[in-house]
C-alpha positions in Angstrom: 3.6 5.1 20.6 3.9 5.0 16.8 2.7 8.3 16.4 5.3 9.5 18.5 7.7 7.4 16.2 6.8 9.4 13.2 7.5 12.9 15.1 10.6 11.9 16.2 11.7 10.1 13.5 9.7 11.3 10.2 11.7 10.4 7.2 11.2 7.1 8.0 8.8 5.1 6.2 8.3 2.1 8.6 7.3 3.9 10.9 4.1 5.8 9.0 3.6 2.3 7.8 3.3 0.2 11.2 0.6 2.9 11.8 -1.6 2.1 8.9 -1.6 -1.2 9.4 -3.0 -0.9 12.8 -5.5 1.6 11.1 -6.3 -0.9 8.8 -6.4 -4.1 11.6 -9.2 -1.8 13.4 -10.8 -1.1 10.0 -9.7 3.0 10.2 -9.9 3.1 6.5 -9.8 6.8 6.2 -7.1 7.3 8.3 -4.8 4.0 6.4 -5.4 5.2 3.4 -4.7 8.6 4.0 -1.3 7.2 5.3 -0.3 5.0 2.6 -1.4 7.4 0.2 1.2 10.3 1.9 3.6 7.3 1.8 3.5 6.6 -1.7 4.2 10.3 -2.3 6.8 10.8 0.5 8.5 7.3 0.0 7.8 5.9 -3.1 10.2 3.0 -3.1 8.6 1.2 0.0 7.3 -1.5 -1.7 5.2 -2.6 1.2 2.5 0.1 1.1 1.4 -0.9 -2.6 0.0 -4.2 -1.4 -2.0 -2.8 1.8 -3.0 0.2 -0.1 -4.6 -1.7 -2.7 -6.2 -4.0 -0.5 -7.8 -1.2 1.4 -8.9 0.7 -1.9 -10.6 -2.8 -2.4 -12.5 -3.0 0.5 -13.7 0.4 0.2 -14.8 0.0 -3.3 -12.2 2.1 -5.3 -11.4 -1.0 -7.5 -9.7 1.5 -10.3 -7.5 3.1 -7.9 -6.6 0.1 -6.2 -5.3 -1.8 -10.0 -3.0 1.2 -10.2 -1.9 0.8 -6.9 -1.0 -2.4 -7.9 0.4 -1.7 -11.4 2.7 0.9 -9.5 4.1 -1.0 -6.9 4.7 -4.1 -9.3 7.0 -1.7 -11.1 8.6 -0.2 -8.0 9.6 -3.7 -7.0 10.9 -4.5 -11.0 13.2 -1.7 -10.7 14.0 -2.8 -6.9 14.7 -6.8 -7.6 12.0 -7.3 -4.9 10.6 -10.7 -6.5 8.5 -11.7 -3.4 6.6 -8.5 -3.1 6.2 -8.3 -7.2 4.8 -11.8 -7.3 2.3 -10.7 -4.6 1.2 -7.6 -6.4 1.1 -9.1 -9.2 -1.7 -11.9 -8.3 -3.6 -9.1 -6.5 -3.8 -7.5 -10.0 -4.7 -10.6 -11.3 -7.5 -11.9 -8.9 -8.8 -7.9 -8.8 -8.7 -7.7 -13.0 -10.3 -11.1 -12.7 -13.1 -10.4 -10.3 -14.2 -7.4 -12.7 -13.9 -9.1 -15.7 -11.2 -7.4 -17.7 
């Protein structure tokens, strides 16, 4: 059903999204983060990729790419006065930066 969604409706961003997530619920990591990734090209300013994105990176083991996730969408949301997602990007830098010591 999503996937239909996206062809009939492909400039919008939830729609991509909702897929991911359900790639990422079923622990389709390839196929989420291929998703978020096109998302953060395609749509840049929707802040809730940058969270999910980075999580994923996590769990896969791309720490690196998942603190610039992070650092990314923490400016995004600056620039877009989104306080709740900025303060939850910003303790998953945190925690991340913590857990490897920097």
């Amino acid at each position: 059903m999503l996937k239909k969604l996206i062809e009939d409706q492909p400039s919008e961003p939830f729609n991509r999204y909702a897929l991911a997530m359900e790639y990422k619920k079923t622990n389709n990591h390839k196929q989420a983060l291929d998703i978020f990734n096109q998302l953060t090209e395609e749509s840049p300013d929707y802040i809730a990729t940058y969270f999910h994105y980075g999580s994923i990176l996590e769990e896969v083991g791309q720490p690196q790419k998942a603190l610039e996730i992070y650092r990314l969408g923490i400016e995004k949301s600056k620039v877009q006065g989104e306080q709740h997602a900025m303060s939850e990007l910003k303790n998953a830098l945190l925690n991340l930066e913590l857990e490897l010591d920097l």
